[in-house]
C-alpha positions in Angstrom: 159.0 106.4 74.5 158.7 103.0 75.6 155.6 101.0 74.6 153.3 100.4 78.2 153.4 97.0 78.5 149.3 95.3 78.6 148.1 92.1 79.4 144.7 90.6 79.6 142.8 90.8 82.7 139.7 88.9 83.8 136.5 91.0 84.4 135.1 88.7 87.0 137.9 88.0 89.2 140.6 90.1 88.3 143.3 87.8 86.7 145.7 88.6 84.7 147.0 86.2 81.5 149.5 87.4 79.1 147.7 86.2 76.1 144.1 86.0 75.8 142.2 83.0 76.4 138.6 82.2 75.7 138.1 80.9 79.2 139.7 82.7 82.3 142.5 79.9 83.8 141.1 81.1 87.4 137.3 81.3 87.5 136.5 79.4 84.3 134.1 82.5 83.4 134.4 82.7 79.2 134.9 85.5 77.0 135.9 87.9 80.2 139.6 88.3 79.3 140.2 92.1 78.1 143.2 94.3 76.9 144.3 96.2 80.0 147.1 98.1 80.8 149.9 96.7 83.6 149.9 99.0 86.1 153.6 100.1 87.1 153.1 101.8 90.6 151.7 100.8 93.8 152.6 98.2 95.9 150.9 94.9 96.5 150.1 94.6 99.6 148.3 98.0 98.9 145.2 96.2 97.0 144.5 94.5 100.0 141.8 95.9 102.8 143.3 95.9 106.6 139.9 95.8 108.3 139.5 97.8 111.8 140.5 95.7 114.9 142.5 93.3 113.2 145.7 91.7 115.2 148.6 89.5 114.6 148.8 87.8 117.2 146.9 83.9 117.8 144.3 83.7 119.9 141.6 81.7 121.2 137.8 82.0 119.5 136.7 81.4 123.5 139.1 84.9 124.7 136.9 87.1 122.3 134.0 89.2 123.5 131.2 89.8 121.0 129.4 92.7 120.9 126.4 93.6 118.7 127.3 96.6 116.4 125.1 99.8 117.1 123.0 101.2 113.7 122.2 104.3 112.5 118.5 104.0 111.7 117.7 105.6 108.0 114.4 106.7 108.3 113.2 104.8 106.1 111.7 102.0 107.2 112.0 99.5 103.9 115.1 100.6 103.6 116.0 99.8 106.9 114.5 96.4 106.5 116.7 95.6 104.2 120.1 96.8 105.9 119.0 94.5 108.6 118.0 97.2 110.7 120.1 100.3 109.8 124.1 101.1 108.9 126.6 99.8 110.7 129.8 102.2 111.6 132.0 100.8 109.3 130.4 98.6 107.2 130.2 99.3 103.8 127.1 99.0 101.7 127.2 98.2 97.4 123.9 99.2 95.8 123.2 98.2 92.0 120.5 98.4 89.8 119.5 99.9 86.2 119.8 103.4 85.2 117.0 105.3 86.1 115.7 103.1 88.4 115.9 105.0 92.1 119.6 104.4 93.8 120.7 108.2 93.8 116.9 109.3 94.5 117.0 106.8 97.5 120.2 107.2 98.9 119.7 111.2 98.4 116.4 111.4 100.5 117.9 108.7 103.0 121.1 111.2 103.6 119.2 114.2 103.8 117.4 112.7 107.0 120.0 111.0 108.1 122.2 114.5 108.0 120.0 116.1 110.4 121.1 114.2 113.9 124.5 112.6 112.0 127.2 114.2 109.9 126.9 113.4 106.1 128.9 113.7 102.7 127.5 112.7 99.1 130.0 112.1 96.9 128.7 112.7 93.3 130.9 111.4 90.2 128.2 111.3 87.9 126.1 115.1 88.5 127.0 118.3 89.3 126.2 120.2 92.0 123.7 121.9 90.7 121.9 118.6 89.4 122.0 117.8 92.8 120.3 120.2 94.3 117.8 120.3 91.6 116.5 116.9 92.3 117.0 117.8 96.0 114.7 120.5 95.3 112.2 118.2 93.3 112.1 115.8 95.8 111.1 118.4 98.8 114.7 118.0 101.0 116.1 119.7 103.5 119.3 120.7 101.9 120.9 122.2 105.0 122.9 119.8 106.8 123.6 117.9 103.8 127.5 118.2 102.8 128.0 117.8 98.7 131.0 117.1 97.3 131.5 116.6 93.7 134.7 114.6 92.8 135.8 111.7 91.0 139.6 111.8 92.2 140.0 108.9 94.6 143.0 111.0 96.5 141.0 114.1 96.6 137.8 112.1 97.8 139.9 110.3 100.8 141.4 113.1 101.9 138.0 115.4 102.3 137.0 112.1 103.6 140.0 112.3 106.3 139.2 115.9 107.1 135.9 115.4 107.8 135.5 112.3 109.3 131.8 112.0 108.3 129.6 109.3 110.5 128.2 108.1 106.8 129.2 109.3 103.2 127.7 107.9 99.5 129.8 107.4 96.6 127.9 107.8 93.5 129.1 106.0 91.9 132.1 103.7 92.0 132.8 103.3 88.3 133.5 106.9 88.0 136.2 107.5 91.0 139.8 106.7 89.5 143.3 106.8 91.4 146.2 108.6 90.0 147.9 105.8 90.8 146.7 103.8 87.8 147.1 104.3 83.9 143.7 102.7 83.4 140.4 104.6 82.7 137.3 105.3 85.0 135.3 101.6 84.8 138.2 99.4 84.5 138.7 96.4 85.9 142.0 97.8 87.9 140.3 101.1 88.7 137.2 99.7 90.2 139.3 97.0 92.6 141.9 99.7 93.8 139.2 102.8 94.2 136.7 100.0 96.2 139.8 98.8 98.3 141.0 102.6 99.4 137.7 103.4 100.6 136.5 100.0 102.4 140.0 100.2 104.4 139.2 104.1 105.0 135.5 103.1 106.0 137.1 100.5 108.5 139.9 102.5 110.2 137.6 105.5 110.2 134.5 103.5 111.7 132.4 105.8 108.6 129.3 104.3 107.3 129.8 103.7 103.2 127.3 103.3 100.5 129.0 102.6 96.5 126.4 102.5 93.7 127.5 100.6 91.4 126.6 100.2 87.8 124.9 96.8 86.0 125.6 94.9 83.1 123.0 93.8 80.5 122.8 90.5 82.4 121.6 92.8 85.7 124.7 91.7 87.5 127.4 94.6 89.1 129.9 95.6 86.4 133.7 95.1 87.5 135.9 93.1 88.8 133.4 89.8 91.3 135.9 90.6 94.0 133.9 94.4 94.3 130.9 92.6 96.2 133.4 90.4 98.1 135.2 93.2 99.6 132.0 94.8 100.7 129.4 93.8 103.2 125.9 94.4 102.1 125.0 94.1 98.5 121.9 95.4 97.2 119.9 95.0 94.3 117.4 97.6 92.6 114.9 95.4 90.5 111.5 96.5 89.2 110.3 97.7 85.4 111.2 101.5 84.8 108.0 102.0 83.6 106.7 100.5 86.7 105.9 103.2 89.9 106.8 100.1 92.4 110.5 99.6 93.4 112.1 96.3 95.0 115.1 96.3 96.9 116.7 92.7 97.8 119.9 91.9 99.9 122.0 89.4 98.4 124.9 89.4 100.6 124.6 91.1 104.5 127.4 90.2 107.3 124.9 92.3 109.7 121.6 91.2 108.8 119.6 88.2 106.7 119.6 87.6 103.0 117.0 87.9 100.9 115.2 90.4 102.6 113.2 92.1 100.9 112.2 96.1 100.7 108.9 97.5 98.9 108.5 101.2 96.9 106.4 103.1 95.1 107.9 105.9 93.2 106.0 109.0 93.2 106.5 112.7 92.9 108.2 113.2 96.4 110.8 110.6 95.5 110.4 106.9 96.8 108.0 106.0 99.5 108.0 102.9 101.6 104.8 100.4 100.9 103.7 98.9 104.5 101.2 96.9 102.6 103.2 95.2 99.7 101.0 91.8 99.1 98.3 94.8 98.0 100.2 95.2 95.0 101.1 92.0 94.3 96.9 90.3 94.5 95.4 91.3 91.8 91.2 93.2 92.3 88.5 90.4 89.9 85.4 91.4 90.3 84.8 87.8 90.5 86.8 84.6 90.6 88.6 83.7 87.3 90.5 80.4 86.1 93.8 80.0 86.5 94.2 82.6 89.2 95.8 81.2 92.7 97.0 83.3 95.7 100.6 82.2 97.2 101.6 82.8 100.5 105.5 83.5 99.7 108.4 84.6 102.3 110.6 86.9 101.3 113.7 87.1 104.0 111.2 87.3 107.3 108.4 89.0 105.7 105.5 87.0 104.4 103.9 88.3 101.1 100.4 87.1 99.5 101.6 87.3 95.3 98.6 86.5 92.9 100.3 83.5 90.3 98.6 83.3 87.1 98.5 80.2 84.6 97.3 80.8 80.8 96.8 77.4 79.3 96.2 77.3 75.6 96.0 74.7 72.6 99.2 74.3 70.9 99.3 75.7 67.3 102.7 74.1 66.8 105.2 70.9 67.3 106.8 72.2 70.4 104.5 73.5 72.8 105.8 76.6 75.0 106.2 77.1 78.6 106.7 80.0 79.7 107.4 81.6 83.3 107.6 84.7 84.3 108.3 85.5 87.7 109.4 82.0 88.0 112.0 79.6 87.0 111.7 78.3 83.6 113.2 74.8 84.3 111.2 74.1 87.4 108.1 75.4 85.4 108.6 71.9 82.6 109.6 69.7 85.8 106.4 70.7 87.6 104.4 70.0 84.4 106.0 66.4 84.5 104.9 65.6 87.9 101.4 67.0 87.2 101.0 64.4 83.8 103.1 61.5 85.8 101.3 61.8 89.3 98.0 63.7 89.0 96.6 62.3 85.3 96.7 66.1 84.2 98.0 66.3 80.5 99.2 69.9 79.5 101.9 68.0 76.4 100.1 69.4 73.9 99.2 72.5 75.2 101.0 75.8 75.9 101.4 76.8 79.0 102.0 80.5 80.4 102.3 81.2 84.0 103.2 85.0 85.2 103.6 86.3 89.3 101.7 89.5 89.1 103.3 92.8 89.8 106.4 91.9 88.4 107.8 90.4 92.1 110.3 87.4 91.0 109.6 83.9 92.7 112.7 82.2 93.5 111.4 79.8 96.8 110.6 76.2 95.8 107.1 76.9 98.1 105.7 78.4 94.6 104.7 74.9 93.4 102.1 74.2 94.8 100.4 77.4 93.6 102.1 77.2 90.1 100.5 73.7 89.7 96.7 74.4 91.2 97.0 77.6 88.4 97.7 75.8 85.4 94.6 73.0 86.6 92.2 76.3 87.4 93.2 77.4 83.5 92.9 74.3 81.8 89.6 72.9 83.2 87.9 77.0 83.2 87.0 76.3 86.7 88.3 78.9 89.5 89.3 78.2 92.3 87.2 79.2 95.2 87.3 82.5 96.9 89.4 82.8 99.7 91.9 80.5 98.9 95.9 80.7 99.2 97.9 78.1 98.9 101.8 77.0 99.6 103.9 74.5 99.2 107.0 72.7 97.7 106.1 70.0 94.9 108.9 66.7 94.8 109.1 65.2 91.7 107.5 61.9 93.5 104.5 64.0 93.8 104.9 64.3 97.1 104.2 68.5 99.4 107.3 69.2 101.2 107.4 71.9 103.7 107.7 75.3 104.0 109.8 77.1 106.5 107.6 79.9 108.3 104.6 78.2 108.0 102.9 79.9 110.7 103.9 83.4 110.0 102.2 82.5 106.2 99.3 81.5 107.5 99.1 84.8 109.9 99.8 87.1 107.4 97.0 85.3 105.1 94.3 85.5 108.0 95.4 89.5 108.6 94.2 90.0 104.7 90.7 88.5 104.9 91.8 85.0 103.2 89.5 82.2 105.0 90.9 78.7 103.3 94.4 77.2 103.0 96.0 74.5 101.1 99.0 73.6 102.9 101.5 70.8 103.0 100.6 68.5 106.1 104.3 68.9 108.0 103.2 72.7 108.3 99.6 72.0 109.8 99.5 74.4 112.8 98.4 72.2 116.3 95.6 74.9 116.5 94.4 76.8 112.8 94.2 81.0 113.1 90.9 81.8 113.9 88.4 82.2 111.1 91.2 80.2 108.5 90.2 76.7 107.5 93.0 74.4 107.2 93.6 71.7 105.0 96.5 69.8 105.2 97.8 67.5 102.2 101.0 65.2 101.6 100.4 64.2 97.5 99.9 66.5 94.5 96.8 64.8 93.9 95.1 65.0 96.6 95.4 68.9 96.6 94.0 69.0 93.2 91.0 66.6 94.3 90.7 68.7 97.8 90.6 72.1 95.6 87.7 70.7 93.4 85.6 69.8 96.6 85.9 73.2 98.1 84.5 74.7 94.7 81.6 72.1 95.0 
């Protein structure tokens, strides 16, 4: 028998070297290069995806007629958010996130709704049946309309899929379909490309609304081959602490709706349920005003959220002081303490500095550093800030407040939850201030700080 013949294939992009190489000769990605079997069969042209409506022929960008794309609301309403208003027939949706954080409980309740007005198949690869219904069961479900079918044989899968012709279908989960077609194992990089390309071109012919789940590496990011999420066009992530009840669900990529939106859980019981409220999780409940304690007004896709940023400044008890963020970008936390010692006369060089967004929400908006910065001067003078307060605002390394986009729609949602004072940079001063909010506009780091200590006078 004739030894199968292996080369070494990228696990980001999908290249394949005949030797192995520390560094990947395509997308430069290091130590991604691993042993894989060379598939014999299958054409090439088959590992491409033919999307629906596609033509040959030239024409002009002027001769095409637009036309929004219908959705399929889910029922529920976060999720919805986040899909940018519902599915689209035909587009296909990648969901990640840890074990055991929510994706099958999710998707489960979504499908059991959504299989009540619209024909529906889950596809389970990694439960039974019976595991299925039992958490079907837990979670209070109507069971009746809901088509199960449990399979990990891409062929077998596409053709029930073909029979059917279901208006949506979940695949749960992506690492564990395999083609026939292929040598390699469930997982591999080869598997994962060719199993994801069948089923988009299916979901695009078909006009059939696809979710994958997809696994996550240790680094959080979706395991396989990168072209996975470029094949797809929604990607979400699952984020939150499993031994959290509150679930986030973010949109990185969406050709039907914005990115970065964001969708807010609470796991009970009964499954996941949507929070209305989320900046109620996210502001912590003092008794009284405490130092180093700020409110930031924060935008999350379009919806503003009020997240409680808290700075723990302490004496050094070695060489190096430590900065630490969480919640927050590590680098930008050192840079901001810079511009604080260089512009404002604040020294923090020989002190550590700890600075945490509450409720586990991650901070990635530059509009944080305004907050971040009147934190860690609340913690190291043990002087609160004044009640009422929320602040936003990007901080230049000339000490200067940029702008925010959405400046108004911060300062709304602020008013809505009782807050009566803002610290804002002056480009976003509104030409009239929400009634019963106080506005006060600054341009320089300093002045923020000196206009923070006159309110608490």
């Amino acid at each position: 028998m004739a030894k199968a013949k292996t080369a070494y294939v990228c696990a980001d992009c999908g290249t394949q070297s005949p030797r192995w190489q520390g560094q990947c000769p395509q997308c430069k990605a290091w130590n991604t290069l691993a042993e894989s079997v060379v598939e014999q069969g299958g054409s090439a042209s088959s590992r491409f995806v033919a999307l629906a409506g596609t033509s040959g022929r030239l024409q002009r960008l002027s001769e095409l007629e637009p036309r929004e794309e219908p959705r399929t609301p889910t029922g529920i309403d976060e999720f919805d958010r986040v899909l940018g208003g519902g599915l689209v027939p035909g587009g296909v949706v990648l969901i990640g996130g840890d074990p055991g954080i929510g994706k099958s409980t999710l998707l489960l309740q979504a499908l059991a709704v959504l299989a009540a007005r619209e024909s529906a198949i889950y596809v389970s690869g990694e439960e039974s049946g019976e595991q299925v219904a039992l958490r079907a069961r837990r979670l209070n479900l109507d069971p009746a309309h809901l088509q199960l079918l449990p399979e990990i044989n891409l062929e077998r899968i596409t053709q029930v899929l073909k029979d059917a012709r279901p208006r949506i279908a979940v695949i749960d989960s992506i690492q564990t379909v395999y083609s026939e077609v292929l040598q390699s194992p469930p997982g591999s990089v080869a598997q994962v490309r060719e199993c994801a390309a069948q089923l988009t071109r299916f979901a695009k012919q078909s006009g059939t609304s696809l979710i994958m789940v997809g696994h996550v590496t240790k680094d959080g990011t979706l395991a396989g081959p990168r072209v996975l999420e470029h094949m797809v066009d929604t990607v979400l992530y699952f984020e939150g602490d499993t031994h959290s009840s509150f679930r986030l669900v973010r949109a990185f990529k969406n050709r039907f709706g914005a990115v970065n939106e964001l969708g807010v859980f609470a796991m009970t019981d009964r499954g996941l349920r949507g929070v209305s409220n989320p900046s109620a999780i996210f502001l912590s409940q003092h008794e009284q005003q405490v130092p180093g304690s700020c409110v930031l007004i924060t935008q999350e896709g379009t919806r503003p959220m009020l997240v409680e940023i808290q700075a723990l400044v302490d004496g050094a008890h070695s060489p190096n002081p430590r900065r630490l963020g969480v919640g927050l970008e590590q680098n930008r936390l050192a840079m901001l303490l810079a511009v604080l010692h260089r512009h404002a006369g604040v020294v923090c060089f020989d002190q550590d500095v700890f600075v945490n967004a509450v409720g586990g929400v991650k901070i990635t908006e530059p509009a944080a550093d305004l907050a971040v910065l009147l934190a860690i001067v609340s913690s190291l003078r043990s002087r609160p800030l004044p009640k009422g307060l929320a602040v936003f605002g990007e901080v230049g390394l000339a000490g200067e407040i940029r702008p925010a986009p959405r400046g108004q729609d911060r300062l709304k949602e602020a008013t809505k939850l009782g807050f009566s004072t803002a610290i804002i940079p002056k480009a976003n001063a509104p030409r009239q201030a929400p009634d019963g909010m106080k506005i006060i506009a600054v341009d320089r780091i300093e002045e923020a700080i000196e206009r923070a200590r006159e309110i608490e006078s």
